[in-house]
N, C-alpha and C positions, 0 to 999 in steps of 0.2 A: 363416762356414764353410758350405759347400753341402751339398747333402743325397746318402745317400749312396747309390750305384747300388746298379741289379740287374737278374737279366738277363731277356732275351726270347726267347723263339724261336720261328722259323720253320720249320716240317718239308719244306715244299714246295721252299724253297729251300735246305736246311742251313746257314741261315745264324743267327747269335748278336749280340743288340745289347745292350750295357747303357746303359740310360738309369735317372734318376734315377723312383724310383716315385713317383705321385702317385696320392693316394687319389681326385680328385675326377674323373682320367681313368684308370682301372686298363685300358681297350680299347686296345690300341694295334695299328695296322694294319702289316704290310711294306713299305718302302718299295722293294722291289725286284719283287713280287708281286702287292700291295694286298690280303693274306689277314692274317686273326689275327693276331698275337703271342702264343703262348703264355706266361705268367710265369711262372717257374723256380723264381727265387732268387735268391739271392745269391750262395752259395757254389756255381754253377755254371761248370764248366769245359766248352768246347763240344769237340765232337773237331775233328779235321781233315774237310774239305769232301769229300773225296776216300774220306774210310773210311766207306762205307755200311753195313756189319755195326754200327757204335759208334751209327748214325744211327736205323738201324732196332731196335735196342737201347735209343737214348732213348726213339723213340718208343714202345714198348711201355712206359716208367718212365709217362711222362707220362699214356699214356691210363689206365693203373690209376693216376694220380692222384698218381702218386710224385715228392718236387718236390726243391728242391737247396737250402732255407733254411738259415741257419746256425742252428745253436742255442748252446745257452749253455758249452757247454764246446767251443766249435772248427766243424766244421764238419757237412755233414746227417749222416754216418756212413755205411756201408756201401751202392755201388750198385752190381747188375751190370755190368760195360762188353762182356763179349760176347755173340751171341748161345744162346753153349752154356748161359752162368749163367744167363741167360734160363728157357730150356730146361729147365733140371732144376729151378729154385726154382718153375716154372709147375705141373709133373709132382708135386714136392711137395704144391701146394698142391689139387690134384685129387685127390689120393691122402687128405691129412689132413682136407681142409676148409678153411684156411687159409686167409685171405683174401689175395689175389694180391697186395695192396700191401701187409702186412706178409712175406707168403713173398719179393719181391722184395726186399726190405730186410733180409735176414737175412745174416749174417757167414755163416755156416756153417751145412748142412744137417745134421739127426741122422742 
C-alpha cells in the first residue's frame, strides 16, 4: 500500500500538487517556477487558477501560519475563503488581541 499524499503549494504560480510526504525531503521546489512549495495538508482543496480573491486569501491563511491538516474527527475545520472574512477576522483580532491564526480560524465572530 503507498503512502498517502498531501498537498503543496505554489503562490507565484497558483498552482497545487499533491505528492506523497517524505519526512527525509519535506523542501520541495515548483516545477513550473523552481520556488518553494509550500505544505498545506492534506485536507486541502486548491481554488480555481483564475479566482485571485480565494488566491490572495490563502495566502494571507498560510503566511499567519494557518495550514489545511486533517485532524481526528474530519477535516482542518473552519477557513476563510474570501477576502471580506479575511478582513473583519483581521479587524477582530486588532481590536481583541487575538492572535491572527486563531482570529482566522474561527467559525463565527462575537
Amino acid at each position: 500500500m503507498g503512502h498517502a499524499k498531501t498537498s503543496f503549494v505554489c503562490l507565484p504560480c497558483r498552482a497545487s500538487y499533491k505528492q506523497p510526504y517524505d519526512r527525509d525531503r519535506p523542501h520541495r521546489t515548483c516545477p513550473r517556477c523552481a520556488e518553494p512549495l509550500i505544505h498545506v495538508g492534506a485536507a486541502f482543496a486548491a481554488p480555481r487558477r483564475r479566482d485571485t480573491a480565494a488566491w490572495r486569501t490563502l495566502s494571507v491563511l498560510l503566511h499567519a501560519g494557518v495550514h489545511f491538516h486533517k485532524g481526528c474527527c474530519g477535516g482542518p475545520g473552519y477557513r476563510p475563503r474570501t477576502p471580506r472574512e479575511v478582513r473583519e477576522r483581521m479587524t477582530y483580532a486588532r481590536r481583541t488581541g487575538e492572535p491572527f491564526a486563531r482570529a482566522l480560524t474561527r467559525y463565527d465572530l462575537p
